[in-house]
C-alpha positions in Angstrom: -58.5 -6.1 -19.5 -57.8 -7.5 -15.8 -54.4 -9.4 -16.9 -51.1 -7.6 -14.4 -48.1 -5.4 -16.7 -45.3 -7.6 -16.4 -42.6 -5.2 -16.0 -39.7 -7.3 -15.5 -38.9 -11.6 -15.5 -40.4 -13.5 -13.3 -36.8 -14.7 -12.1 -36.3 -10.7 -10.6 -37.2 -10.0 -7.1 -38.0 -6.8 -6.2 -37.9 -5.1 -2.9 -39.3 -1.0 -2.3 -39.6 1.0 1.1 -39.1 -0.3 4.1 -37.9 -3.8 3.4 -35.0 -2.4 0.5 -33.7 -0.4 3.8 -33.9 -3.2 6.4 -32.2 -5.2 3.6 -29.3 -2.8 2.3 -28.4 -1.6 6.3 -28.4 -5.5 7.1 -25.9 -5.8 4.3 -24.1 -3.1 5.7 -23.9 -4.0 8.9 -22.6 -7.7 8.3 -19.6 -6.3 6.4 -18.7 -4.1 9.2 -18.8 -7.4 11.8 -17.1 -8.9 9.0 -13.8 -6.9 9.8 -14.5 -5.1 13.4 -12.7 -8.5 14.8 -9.5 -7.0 13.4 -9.1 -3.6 14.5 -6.5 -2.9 16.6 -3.6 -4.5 18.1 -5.5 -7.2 19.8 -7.5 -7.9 16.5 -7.8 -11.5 15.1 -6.6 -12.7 11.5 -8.9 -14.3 8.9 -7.7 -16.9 7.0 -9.3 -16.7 3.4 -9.6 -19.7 0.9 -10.0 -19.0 -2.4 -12.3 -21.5 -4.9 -8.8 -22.3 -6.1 -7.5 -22.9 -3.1 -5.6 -19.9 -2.5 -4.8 -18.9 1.2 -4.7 -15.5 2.4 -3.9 -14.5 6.2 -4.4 -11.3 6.3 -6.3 -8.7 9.3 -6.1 -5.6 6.8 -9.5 -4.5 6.0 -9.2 -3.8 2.2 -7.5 -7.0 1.8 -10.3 -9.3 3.5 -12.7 -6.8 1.6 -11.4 -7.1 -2.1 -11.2 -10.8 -1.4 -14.1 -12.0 -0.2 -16.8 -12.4 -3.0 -19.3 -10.5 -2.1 -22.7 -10.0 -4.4 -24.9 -7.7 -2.1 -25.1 -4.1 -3.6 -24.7 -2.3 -0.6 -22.4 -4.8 0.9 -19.9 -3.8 -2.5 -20.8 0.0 -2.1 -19.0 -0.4 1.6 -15.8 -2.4 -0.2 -15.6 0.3 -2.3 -15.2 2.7 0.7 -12.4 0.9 1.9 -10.9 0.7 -1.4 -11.2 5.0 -1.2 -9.4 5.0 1.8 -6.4 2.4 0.8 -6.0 4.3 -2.6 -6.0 7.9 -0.7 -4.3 7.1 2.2 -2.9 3.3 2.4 -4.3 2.6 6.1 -7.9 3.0 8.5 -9.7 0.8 5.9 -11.3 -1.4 8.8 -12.1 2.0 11.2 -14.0 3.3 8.3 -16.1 0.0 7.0 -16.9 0.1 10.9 -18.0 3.7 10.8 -20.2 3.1 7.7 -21.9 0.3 8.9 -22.4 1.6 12.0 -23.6 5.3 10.4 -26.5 2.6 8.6 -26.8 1.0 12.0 -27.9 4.1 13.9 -29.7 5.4 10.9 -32.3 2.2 11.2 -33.5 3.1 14.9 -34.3 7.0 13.4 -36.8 5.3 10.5 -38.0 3.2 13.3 -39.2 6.4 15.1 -40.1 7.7 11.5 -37.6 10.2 10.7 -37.5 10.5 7.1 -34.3 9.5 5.4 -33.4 12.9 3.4 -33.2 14.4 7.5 -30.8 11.9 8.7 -28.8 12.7 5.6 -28.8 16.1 6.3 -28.4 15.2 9.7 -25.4 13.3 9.3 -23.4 15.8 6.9 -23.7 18.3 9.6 -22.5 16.1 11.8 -19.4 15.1 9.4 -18.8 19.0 8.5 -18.5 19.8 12.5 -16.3 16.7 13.0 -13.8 18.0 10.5 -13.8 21.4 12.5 -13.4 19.7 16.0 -10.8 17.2 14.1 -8.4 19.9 12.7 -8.8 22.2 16.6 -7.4 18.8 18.6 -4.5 17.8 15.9 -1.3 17.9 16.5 1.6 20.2 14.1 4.2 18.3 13.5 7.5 20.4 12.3 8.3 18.2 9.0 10.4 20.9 7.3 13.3 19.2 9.0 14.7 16.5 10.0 15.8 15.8 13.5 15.6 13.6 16.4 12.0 13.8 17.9 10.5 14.6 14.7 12.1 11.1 13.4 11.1 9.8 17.0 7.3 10.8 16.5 7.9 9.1 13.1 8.7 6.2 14.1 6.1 5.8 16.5 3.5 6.6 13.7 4.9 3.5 11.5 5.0 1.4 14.1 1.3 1.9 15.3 0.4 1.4 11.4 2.3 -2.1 11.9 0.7 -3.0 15.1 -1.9 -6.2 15.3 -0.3 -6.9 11.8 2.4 -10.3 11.4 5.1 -8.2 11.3 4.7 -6.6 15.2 7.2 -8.6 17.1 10.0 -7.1 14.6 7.8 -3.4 13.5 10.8 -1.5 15.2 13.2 -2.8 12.7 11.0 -2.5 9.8 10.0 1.4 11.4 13.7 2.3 11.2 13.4 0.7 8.0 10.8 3.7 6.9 13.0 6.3 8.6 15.9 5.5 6.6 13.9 5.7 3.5 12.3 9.1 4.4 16.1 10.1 5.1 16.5 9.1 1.4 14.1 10.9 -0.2 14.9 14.1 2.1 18.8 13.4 0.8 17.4 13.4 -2.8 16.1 17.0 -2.1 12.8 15.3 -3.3 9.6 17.1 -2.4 7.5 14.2 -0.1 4.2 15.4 -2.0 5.8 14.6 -5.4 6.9 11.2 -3.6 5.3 8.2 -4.8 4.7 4.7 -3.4 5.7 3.0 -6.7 9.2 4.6 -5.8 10.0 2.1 -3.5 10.1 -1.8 -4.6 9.5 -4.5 -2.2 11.1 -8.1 -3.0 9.8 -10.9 -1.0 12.3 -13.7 -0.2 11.7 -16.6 1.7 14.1 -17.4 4.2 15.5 -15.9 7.9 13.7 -13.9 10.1 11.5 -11.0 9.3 14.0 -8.8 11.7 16.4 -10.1 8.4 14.7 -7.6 6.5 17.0 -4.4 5.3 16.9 -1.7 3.2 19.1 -1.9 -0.1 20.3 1.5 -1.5 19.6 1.0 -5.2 17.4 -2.0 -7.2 17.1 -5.8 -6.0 16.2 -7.5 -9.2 14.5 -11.2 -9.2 17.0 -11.9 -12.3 19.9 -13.9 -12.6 23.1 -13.2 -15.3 22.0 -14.9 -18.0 25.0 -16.7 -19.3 27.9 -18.6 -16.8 30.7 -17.1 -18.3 29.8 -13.8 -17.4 31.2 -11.9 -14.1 29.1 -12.2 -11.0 30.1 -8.9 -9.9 30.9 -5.4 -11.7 32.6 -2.6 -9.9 32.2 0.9 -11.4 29.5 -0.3 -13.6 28.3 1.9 -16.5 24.4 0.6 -17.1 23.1 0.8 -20.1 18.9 0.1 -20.2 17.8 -1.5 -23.5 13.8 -1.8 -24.8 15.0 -3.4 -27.7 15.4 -7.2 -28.6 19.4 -8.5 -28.9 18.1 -10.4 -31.4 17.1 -10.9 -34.9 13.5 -9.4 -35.7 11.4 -11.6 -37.2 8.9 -10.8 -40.2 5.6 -9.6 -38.9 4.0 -11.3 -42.1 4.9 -15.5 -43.2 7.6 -14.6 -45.0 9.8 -17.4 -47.5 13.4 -17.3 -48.3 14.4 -19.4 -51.3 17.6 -20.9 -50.4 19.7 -23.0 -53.4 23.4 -23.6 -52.6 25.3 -23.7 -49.4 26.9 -20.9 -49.9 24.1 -19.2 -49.7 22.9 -20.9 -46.5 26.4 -19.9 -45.3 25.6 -16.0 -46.5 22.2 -16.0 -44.4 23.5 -17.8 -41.3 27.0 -15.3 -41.4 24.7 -11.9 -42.4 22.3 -12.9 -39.6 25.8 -13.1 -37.3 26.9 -9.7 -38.5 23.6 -8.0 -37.6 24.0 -9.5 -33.8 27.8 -8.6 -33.6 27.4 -5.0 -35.0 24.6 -4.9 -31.8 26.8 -5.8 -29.7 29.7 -3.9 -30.6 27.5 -0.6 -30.8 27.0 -1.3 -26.5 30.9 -2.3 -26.3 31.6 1.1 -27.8 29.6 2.7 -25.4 32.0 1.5 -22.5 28.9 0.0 -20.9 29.5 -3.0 -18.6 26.2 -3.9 -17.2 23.0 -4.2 -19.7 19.4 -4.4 -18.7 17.1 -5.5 -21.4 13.2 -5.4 -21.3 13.0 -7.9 -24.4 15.2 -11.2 -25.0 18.7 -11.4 -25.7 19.9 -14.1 -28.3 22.1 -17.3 -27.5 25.1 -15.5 -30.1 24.4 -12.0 -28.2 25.0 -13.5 -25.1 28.4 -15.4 -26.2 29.6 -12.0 -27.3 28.3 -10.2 -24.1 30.3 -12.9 -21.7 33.1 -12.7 -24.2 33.7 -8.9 -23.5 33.1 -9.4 -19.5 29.7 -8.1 -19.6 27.1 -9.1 -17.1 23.6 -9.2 -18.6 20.0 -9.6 -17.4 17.1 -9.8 -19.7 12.9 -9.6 -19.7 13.4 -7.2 -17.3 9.8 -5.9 -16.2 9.6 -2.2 -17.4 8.5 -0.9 -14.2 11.9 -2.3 -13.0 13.6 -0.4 -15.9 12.0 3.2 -15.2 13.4 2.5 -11.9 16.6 1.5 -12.7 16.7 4.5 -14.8 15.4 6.4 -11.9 18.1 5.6 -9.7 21.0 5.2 -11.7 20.3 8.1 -14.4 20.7 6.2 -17.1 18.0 6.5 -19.9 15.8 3.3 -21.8 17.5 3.4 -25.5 15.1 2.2 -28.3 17.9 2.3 -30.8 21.5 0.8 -30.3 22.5 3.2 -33.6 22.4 5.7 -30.6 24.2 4.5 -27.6 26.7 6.6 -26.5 28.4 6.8 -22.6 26.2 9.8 -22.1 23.0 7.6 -22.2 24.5 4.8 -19.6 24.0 4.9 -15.7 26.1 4.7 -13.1 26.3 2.4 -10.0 29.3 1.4 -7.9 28.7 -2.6 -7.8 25.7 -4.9 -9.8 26.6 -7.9 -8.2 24.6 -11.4 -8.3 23.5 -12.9 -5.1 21.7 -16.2 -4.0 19.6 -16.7 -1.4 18.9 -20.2 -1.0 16.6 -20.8 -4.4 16.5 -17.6 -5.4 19.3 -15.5 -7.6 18.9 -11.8 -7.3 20.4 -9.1 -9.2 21.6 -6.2 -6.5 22.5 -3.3 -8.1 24.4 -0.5 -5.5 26.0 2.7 -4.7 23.9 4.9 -6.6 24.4 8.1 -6.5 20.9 9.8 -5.1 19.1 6.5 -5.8 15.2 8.0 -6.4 14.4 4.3 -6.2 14.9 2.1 -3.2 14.2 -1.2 -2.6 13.0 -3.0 0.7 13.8 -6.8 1.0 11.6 -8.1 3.2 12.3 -12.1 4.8 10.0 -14.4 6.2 9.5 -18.1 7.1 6.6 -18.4 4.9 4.4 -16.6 1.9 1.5 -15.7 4.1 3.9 -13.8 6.8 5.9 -12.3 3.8 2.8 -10.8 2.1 1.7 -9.5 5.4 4.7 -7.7 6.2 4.6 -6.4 2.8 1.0 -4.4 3.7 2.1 -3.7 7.1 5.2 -1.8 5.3 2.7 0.1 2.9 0.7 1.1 6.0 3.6 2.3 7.9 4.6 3.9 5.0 1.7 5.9 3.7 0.7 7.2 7.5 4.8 8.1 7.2 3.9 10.5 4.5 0.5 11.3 5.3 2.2 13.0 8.1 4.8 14.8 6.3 2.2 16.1 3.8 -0.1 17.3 6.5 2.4 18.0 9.5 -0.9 16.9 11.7 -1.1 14.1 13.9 -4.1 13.1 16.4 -4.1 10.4 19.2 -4.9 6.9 18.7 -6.8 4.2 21.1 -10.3 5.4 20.6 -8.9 8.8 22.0 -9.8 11.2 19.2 -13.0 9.2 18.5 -14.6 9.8 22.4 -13.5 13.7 21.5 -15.1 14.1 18.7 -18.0 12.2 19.8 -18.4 14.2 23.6 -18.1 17.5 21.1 -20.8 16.5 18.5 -23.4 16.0 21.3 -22.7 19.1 22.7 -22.9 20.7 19.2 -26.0 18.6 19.0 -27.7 20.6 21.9 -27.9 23.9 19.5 -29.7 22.6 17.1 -33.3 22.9 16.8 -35.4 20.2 14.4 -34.6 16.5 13.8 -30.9 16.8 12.5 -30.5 16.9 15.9 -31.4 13.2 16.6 -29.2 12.4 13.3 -25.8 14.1 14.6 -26.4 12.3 18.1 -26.1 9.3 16.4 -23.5 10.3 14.0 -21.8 11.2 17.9 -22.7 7.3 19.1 -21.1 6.0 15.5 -18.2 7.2 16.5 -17.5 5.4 19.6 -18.3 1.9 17.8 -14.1 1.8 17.9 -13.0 2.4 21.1 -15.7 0.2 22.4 -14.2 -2.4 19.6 -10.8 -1.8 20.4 -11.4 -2.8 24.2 -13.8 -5.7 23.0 -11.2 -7.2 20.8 -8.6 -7.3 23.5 -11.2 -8.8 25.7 -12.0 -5.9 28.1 -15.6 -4.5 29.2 -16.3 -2.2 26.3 -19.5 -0.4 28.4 -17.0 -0.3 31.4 -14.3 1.2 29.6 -16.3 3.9 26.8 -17.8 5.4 30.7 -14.0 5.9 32.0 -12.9 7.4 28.8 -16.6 9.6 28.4 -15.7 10.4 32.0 -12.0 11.3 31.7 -12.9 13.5 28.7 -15.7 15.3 30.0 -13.5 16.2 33.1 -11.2 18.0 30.4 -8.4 15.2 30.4 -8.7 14.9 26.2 -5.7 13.0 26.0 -6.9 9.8 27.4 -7.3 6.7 25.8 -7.2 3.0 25.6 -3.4 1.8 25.9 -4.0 -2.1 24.7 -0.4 -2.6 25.5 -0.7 -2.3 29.2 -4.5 -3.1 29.3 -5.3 0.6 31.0 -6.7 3.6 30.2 -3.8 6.3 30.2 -2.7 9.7 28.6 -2.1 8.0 25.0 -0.2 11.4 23.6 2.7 10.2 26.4 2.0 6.4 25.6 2.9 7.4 21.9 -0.1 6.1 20.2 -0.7 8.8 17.1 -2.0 8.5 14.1 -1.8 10.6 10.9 -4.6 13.5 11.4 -5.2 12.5 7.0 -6.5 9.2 8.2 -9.3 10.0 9.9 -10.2 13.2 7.8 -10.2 10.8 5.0 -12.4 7.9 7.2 -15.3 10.8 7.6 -15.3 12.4 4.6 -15.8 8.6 2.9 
């Protein structure tokens, strides 16, 4: 009768109350001094090894998030935060892991002082509710319906703050003008930027040069070489023709026997099997098509006759690369050759084979409205290559996070110290315990402009009771300019970020 239920193996441990919190904010909390060392411009790199021995150099949040192999519940539900944010927005991931963390931080001191949790939750989505208000009152409209100087100006800026801190800062004006051009494109392509997707734009990675070498091709860089010698290396006036099917024989989906007894009729089989190419590959030569992009494989006879006819030829092209090809160059994927006609082909005014020291590449140009770009992006090495390539998506997707929202607020802790001074305010009309829960929501906030000035090795205390200072004495504008080392009116500094950003970092 006085034997313990055994609920669960002896192998599970089991925490409740008190020590599940202390356990799940200490989770919390490591993750966020996991990244905090790489906000900013002055923020550090980490240098990831996999078990594999992979290397990864990388100071974006996500990144160092979705790499690391973390096993903590609470630990995983703040990596999937960031992943929210990258997925939404493409940039902020580290500001709002630090936020999070630093939510759970403040939270612990109210249970110490035996607030009940359900009231600093309550407390806390008040305080997130009001900080969307004072967010949206202290934006700035941006006029995106057109495009001009200081608009592209402003733009600019924007990109080049996503890129700053990353590998790719000594050459982010380049690679900003890079983003302007391709914003220019889509505008060109009387494309709507809310119906504008990411996957639009390809980014090949070549090894080699400087990263101020990168450029911006109008039209498809393909990592594929002609596939046959004998063909052209370049086609002007090219008529594209985009194949899903195999330029070869099919083969039996079952074991299938033929019962051969003379030469002849070897002969018959080998010539028939011939035919069935050569019919193929007169159907494209009919079409007038010049160029041919094939998703499957293309057989050694198919690409004699190709070469024979002065056709260049690529094949196991990916099929995102097709839909983009098609995309561009308006020609549409054929799944039967019965049915190729010039109407169905694309147009470009060159496809032309390059080399860049290992690498062959494919360019394809002179598309009219090209709906697909590509970015080539150079670099001494793999690790600085696949960090420009984020720091492009980040100056990319605060781009158009403008553009969609036409807000933009001020960056170096400058929009954090405001929406912090006004939440405490805010704070003082409340009556009950919320009260305590929205001051610290307030003191959350300031966790990155005291980071920001940390990282670059400045007095954090010192420089959060200038800027609490500044703003109090109605100069909102203020904030921490890490290029100079001062505190200064950031809105004249050009330090703005996308208004979507943040609004995205509270609401996760």
């Amino acid at each position: 009768m006085n034997k313990p239920v055994i609920l669960m193996p002896e192998d599970i441990q089991r925490l409740i109350g008190k020590d599940a919190q202390r356990n799940n904010i200490a989770a919390a909390k490591m993750i966020a001094e996991v990244v905090k060392t790489t906000l900013g411009p002055k923020g550090m790199d980490k240098m990831l090894v996999s078990p594999t021995n992979e290397i990864i150099i990388t100071n974006d949040g996500v990144t160092i998030l979705s790499e690391m192999q973390i096993e903590h519940p609470a630990a995983k539900m703040i990596a999937e935060v960031a992943k929210t944010q990258e997925s939404e927005i493409g940039d902020g991931t580290t500001s709002v892991v630090m936020i999070a963390g630093k939510l759970l931080e403040n939270a612990e001191k109210l249970l110490d002082i035996k607030i009940h949790p359900t009231v600093i939750i309550h407390g806390y989505k008040i305080a997130a509710e009001k900080s969307l208000e004072i967010l949206k009152e202290i934006a700035f409209k941006v006029d995106s319906s057109e495009t001009h100087d200081d608009e592209n100006d402003i733009l600019k800026q924007i990109a080049m703050t996503a890129m700053t801190g990353k590998s790719a800062e000594d050459s982010k004006e380049k690679l900003a003008d890079i983003i302007i051009k391709i914003i220019k494109q889509i505008k060109i392509c009387s494309q709507e930027v809310e119906n504008f997707n990411l996957n639009d734009i390809k980014i090949v990675k070549i090894r080699g040069e400087s990263i101020k070498d990168s450029e911006l091709i109008s039209g498809i860089v393909l990592e594929k070489e002609k596939i046959s010698h004998e063909m052209p290396s370049e086609i002007k006036a090219a008529r594209i023709a985009l194949i899903d099917v195999p330029l070869e024989l099919k083969n039996p989906e079952i074991t299938t026997k033929i019962s051969i007894s003379s030469p002849e009729q070897l002969q018959g089989f080998l010539f028939q099997e011939e035919q069935i190419i050569k019919q193929m590959i007169d159907n494209i030569k009919d079409s007038g098509a010049n160029v041919v992009f094939c998703q499957k494989g293309i057989d050694d006879f198919a690409q004699y006759l190709l070469a024979k006819e002065g056709v260049y030829a690529c094949r196991r092209v990916a099929r995102s690369d097709m839909e983009k090809l098609s995309k561009t160059t308006g020609a549409k994927i054929i799944s039967n050759l019965k049915e190729i006609t010039p109407f169905e082909l694309g147009g470009a005014e060159r496809v032309k084979e390059i080399r860049h020291g290992e690498n062959i590449m494919t360019y394809v140009y002179g598309c009219k409205n090209p709906k697909s770009l590509t970015i080539l992006i150079r670099g001494g090495t793999e690790h600085i290559l696949d960090e420009v390539e984020r720091a492009m998506k980040d100056g990319l997707g605060d781009v158009l996070c403008v553009l969609k929202s036409g807000l933009i607020v001020l960056g170096g802790g400058s929009v954090e110290v405001e929406l912090s001074r006004r939440l405490r305010i805010f704070a003082k009309s409340l009556i009950g315990r919320e009260k305590l829960a929205v001051e610290e929501f307030a003191n959350a906030l300031e966790f990155i402009p005291m980071t920001l000035a940390e990282n670059a090795g400045l007095d954090p205390i010192d420089i959060l009771t200038e800027l609490r200072f500044l703003h109090d004495s109605g100069q909102i504008n203020t904030g921490l300019n890490l290029f100079t080392n001062k505190i200064e009116d950031v809105l004249k500094a050009r330090i703005i970020e996308p208004y979507s950003i943040k609004k995205q970092a509270i609401n996760s």
